[in-house]
Each structure stands twice: as C-alpha cells, then as structure tokens.
C-alpha positions as CSV (number, residue, x, y, z in Angstrom):
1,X,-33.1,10.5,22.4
2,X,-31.3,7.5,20.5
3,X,-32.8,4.8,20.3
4,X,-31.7,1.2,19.8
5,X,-33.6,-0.9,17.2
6,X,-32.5,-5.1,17.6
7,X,-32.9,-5.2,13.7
8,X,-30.5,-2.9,13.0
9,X,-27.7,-5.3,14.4
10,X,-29.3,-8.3,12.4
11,X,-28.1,-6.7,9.2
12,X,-24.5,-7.3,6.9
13,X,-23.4,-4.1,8.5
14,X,-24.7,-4.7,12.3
15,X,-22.4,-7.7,12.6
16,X,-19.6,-6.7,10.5
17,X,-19.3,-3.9,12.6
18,X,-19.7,-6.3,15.7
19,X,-17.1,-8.2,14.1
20,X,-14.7,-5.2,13.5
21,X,-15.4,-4.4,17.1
22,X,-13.9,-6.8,18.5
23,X,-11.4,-7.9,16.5
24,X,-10.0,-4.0,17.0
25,X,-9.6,-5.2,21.3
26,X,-7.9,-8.2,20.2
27,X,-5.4,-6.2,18.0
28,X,-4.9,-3.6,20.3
29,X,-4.0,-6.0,23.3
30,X,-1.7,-7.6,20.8
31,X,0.1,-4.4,19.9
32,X,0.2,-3.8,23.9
33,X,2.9,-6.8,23.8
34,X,4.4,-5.9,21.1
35,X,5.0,-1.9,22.9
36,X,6.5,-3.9,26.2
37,X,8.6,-6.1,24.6
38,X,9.7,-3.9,21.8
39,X,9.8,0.0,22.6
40,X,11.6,0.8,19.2
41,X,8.1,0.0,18.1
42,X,6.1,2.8,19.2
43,X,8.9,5.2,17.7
44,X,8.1,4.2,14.4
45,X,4.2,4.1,14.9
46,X,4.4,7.8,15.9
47,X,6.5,8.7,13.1
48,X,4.4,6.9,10.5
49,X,1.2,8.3,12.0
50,X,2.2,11.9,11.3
51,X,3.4,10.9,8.0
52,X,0.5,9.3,7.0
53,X,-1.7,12.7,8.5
54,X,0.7,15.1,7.1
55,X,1.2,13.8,3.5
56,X,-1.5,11.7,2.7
57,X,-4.4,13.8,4.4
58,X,-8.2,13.5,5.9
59,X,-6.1,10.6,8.1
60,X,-6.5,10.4,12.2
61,X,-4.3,8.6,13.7
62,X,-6.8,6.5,16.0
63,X,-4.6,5.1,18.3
64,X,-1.0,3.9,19.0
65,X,-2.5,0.5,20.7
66,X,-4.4,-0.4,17.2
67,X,-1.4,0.5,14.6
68,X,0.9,-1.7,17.0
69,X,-1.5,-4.4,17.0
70,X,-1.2,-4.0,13.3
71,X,2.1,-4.2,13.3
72,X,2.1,-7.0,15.5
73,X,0.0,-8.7,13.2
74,X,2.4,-8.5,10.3
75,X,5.7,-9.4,11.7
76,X,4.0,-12.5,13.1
77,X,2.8,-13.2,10.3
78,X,6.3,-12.5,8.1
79,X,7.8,-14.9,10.7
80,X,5.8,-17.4,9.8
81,X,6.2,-17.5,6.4
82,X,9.9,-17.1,6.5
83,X,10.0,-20.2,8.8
84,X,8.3,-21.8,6.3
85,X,9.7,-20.5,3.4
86,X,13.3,-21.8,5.0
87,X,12.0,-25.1,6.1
C-alpha cells in the first residue's frame, strides 16, 4: 500500500514537481492549438520524435501534445523577438 506523507510535497522537489505538473497541462493545451491550426506541425514532431529515439537513444517520446506545446512555445517566442528586433 502507498502511502502519501504531506511532508514529502513540502520539499524543493515536492513543488518543483508540482510546478512541472502543471506547467506540462498548460503546454500541452498550447501545442493542441498549435496541431489545429497548423497540421504541418504534427508531421515534423513525429519525425523528430523517432529521430531523437533512434539516434540519440534511452529517449520516449512522451507525447505529441507536449513536444507541440514546445514547439508552440518557441515560435511564439521567436515572433516576439523578431517583432522586436524589427521595430
């Protein structure tokens, strides 16, 4: 039986991990929008997930939502600093 110990979460690692939880959701619901709006997207996640497997090894790809929330992440964040790099 596991058991579930409240000081365990009060720790560095209980909240980072809290943290990391939710901050996964948040990605993945991003990289949801970026699927819809931009199938091309999910091509290239595929393809870079068995790369990264076959080539670079002990990898699992842990799900298509979270690497396009990643990239979702990125090219909003690349827009942003090419607006503001051109302005």
């Amino acid at each position: 039986m596991v058991s579930i110990n409240i000081k365990d979460w009060i720790s560095i690692e209980g909240i980072i991990s809290l943290l990391s939880g939710l901050f996964i959701v948040i990605v993945a619901s991003k990289g949801l929008e970026l699927m819809d709006s931009n199938p091309s997207a999910s091509i290239g996640i595929i393809i870079g997930s068995i790369i990264g497997v076959t080539f670079f090894g002990g990898g699992i790809p842990v799900g298509i939502l979270t690497g396009s929330g990643i990239a979702y992440l990125i090219i909003r964040l690349l827009k942003k600093t090419l607006i503001a790099f051109i302005y």
